[in-house]
N, C-alpha and C positions, 0 to 999 in steps of 0.2 A: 658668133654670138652663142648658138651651142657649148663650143667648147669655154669660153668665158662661164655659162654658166654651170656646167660640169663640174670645172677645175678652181671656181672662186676660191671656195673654204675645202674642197676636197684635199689637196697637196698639202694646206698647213694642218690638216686632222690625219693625214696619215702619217704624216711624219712627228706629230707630237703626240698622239693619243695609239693604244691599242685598240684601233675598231678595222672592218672590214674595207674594200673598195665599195660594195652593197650601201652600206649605212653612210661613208662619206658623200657618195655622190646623192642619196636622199638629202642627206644636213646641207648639202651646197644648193640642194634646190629648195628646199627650205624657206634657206637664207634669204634667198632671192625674191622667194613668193611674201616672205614678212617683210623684207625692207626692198624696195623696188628703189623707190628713190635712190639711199644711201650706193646700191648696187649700180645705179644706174650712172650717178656720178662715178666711182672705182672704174667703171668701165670707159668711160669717157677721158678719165685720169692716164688707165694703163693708155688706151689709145694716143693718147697727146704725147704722152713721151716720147713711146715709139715711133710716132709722125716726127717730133719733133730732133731726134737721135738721126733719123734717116734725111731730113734737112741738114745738118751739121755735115753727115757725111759728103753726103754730095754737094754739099760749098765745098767743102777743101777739094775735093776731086776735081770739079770742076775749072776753080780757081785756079788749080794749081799743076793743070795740065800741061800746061803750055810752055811751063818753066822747065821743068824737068824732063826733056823729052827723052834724050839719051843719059837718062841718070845712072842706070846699072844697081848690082844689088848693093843691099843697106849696109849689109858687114862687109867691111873690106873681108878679101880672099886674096889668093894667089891665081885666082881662074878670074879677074875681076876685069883683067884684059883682053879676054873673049866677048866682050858688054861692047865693048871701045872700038878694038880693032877689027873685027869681024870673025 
């Protein structure tokens, strides 16, 4: 939570405006202290994604274990018979 509120509006002020890290990391706490709500949802928002991104991945992992067991690497090679034959 820290760093969420640290880094809200800090990274897009440093990279768009000429101001310090000092004065960014003030305006991102700011932020937070004027709109809690609005902040509160964004924070709620990043987090679902990312829960929701690492769902995804571990379906296909999962799912998909058991098919491919001896698959070998993705680009064929010439060393791609080392995967196979030992």
């Amino acid at each position: 939570m820290l760093a969420f509120a640290l880094s809200v509006v800090s990274f897009p002020l440093l990279l768009d405006r000429n101001v310090g890290i000092a004065v960014a990391i003030v305006t991102s706490l700011k932020a937070i202290y004027r709109n809690p709500f609005t902040m509160a949802l964004w924070g709620l928002f990043v987090a679902g994604a990312g829960f929701a991104q690492n769902i995804v991945q571990w379906k296909g992992f999962l799912c998909n274990r058991h098919k491919n067991l001896r698959r070998g690497p993705d680009l064929p090679s010439d060393q791609s018979h080392r995967y196979f034959n030992g």
